[in-house]
N, C-alpha and C positions, 0 to 999 in steps of 0.2 A: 450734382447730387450732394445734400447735406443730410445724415443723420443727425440726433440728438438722441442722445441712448437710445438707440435702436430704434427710432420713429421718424422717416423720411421725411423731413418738414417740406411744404407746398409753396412756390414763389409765382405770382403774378406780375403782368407788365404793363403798368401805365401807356396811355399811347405815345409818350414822348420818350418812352426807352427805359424810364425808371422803374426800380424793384418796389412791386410792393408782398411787405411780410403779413402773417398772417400771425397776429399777437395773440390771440384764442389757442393757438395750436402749439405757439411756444411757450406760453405760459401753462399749458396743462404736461407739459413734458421738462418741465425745469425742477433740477435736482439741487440739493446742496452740494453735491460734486457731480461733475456732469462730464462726457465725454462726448467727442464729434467723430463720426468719420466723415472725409470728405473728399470728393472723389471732382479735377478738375474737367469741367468739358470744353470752357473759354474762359476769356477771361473777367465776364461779367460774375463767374463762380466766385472770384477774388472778393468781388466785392458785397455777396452773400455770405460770404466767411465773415467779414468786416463787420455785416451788420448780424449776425448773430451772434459774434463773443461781446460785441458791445452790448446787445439786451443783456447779457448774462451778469457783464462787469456791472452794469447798474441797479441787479437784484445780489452785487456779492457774492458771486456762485464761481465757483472753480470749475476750471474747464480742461481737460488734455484733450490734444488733435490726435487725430490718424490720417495721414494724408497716400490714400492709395497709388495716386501716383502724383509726383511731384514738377510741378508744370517748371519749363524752360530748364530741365536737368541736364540736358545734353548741352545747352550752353554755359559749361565749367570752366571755361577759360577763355581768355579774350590773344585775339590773332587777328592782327594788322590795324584795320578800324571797326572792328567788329565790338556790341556793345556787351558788358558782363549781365545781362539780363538774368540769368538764375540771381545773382547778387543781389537784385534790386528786390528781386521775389520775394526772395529771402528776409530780407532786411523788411519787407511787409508783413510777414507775417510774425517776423521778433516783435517788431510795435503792438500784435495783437496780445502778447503777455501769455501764452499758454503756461500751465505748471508743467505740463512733458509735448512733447513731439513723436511721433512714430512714422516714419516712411517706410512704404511697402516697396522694395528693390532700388532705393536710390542706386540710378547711374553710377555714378562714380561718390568716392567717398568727401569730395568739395561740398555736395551739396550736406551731410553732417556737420561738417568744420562751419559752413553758414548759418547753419539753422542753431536757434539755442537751446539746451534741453533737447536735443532729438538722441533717437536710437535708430538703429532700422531692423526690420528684419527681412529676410530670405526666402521665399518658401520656394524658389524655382527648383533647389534642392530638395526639395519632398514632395514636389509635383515629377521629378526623374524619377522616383518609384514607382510613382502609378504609371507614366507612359512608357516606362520600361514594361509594365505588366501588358499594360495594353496592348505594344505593338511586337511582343515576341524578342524583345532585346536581347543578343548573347554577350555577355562581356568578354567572352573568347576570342570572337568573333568580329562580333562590330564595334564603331567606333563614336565617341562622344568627338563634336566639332566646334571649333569658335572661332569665329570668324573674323577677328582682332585682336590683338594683346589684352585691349580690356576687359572682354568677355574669359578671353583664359586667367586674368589674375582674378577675379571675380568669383570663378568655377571650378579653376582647372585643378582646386587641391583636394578636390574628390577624388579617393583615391579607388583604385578596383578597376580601373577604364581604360580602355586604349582611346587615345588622343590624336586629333591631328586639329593644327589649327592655319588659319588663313591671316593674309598678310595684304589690308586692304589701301589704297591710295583712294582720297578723299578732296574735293572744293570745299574748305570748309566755308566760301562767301556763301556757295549755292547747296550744299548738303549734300553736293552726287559724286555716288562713288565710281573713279576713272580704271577703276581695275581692279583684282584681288586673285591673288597664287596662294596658292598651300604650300605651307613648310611641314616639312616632312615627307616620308611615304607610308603610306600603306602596304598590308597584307596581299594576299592573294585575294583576288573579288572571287566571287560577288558577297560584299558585307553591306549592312545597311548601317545607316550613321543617324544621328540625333545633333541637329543643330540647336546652342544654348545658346541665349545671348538675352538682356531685359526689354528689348522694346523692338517691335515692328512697326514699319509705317508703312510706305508704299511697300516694302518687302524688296528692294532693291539686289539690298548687301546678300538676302538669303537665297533671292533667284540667282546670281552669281555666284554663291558659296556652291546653289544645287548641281549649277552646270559644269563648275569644276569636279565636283567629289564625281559626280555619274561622269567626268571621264576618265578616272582612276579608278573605276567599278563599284559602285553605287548602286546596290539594286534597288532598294527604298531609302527616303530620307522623311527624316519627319523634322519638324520646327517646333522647337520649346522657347516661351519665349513669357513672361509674366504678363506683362503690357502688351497690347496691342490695340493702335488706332483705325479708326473708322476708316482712313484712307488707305488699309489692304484693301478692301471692294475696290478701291481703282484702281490701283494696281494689278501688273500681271501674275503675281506670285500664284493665287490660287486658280486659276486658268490654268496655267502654265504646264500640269502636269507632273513636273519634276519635282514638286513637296507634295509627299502623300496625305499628311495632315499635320496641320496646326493646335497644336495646343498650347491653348493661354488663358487668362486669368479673366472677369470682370471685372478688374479692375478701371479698363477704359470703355470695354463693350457690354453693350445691355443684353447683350443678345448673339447666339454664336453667328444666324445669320449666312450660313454657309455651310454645304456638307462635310466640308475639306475642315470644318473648324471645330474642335472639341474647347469647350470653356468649361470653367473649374470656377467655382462660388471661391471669392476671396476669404469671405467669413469662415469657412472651413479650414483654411491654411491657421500661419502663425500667428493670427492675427491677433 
């Protein structure tokens, strides 16, 4: 999905796989300074981005990106023969020339340091007040969880919260997670917990955060989380029972798609 200030432009497909734009619709929506959001779904996206700051560059038109979520972010470092593919990402869309950058939850702060001109900002931190309201949160009582180090340096300097976080062991050739223990303890149950963390996929790490906390006395758990991908539906997580609901962002999903799912308009956060 590409906006241009605020008008979703429309792409067609040749039978042989190629984009075709639609110049009537970009030409009626080009600014002297113009802004994109841009929201990735593959990687044919990439190269809709490509041909739209090029029409712009050849009408002289400034452009800053918003890039809702920021594809191949989890790959931040390279481990064994594994390839830096965020890097390459990156390094494509520096060649596009934006005058600023904005990422919605960058992963980790690598993908900043790559990109040029970028900022990011946050809003999982102002989406925990509305799911606080929603689900009856105590901060006496219950606890905020993360389910990695990175999710805690990320979160964890919210302050007001009782904390517990997980300690997860990882393939990083295959992405699967081989185990995950909490550090720490807990209260007396029954408390319910709120698991943070920026991105869900199959919901793996958070079905194993659930079955841990519900055996430490976990009466509800709910999942916060910005991103999440289409392939939670295949996933066990929301079946599963032990995540009461999900709340996230569209930034990946069009659509909550599930009862277990609460989605939040990204346009309403920091954005």
């Amino acid at each position: 999905m590409i906006k241009l200030n605020g008008a979703e432009l429309s792409f067609k497909t040749f039978p042989n796989g190629e984009t075709l734009m639609n110049g009537d619709e970009l030409s009626a929506n080009v600014h002297a300074n113009n802004s994109i959001v841009w929201r990735y779904g593959n990687d044919g996206d990439l190269i809709k981005l490509m041909f739209v700051k090029r029409y712009l560059d050849e009408r002289r038109a400034s452009c800053s990106l918003t890039i809702l979520y920021m594809p191949y972010s989890r790959m931040d470092r390279v481990e064994g023969a594994s390839a830096f593919t965020l890097k390459y990402v990156a390094s494509f869309i520096n060649s596009l020339q934006f005058e600023a950058v904005k990422v919605i939850e960058p992963h980790s702060d690598v993908t900043l340091a790559l990109l040029d001109r970028s900022t990011a900002v946050y809003p999982t931190l102002e989406l925990l007040e509305r799911v606080e309201a929603e689900t009856g949160f105590d901060r006496g009582r219950d606890y905020l969880f993360f389910p990695d180090a990175g999710a805690q340096k990320r979160y964890g300097k919210t302050s007001g919260y009782k904390q517990l976080v997980g300690f997860k062991s990882r393939d990083f050739a295959t992405g699967e997670i081989k185990g995950l223990e909490i550090v720490g303890a807990a209260g007396d149950p029954p408390f319910h917990a709120i698991i943070v963390d920026d991105l869900c996929s199959y919901g793996g790490t958070f079905l194993r955060s659930a079955e841990k906390l519900k055996e430490i006395g976990a009466e509800r758990i709910y999942l916060l989380v910005t991103h999440c991908e289409k392939s939670v539906f295949k996933g066990r997580l929301l079946e599963s029972g032990l995540v009461d609901k999900v709340f996230t962002t569209d930034t990946m999903l069009d659509e909550a798609g599930h009862e277990r799912i609460r989605l939040f308009e990204s346009g309403g956060l920091l954005i």
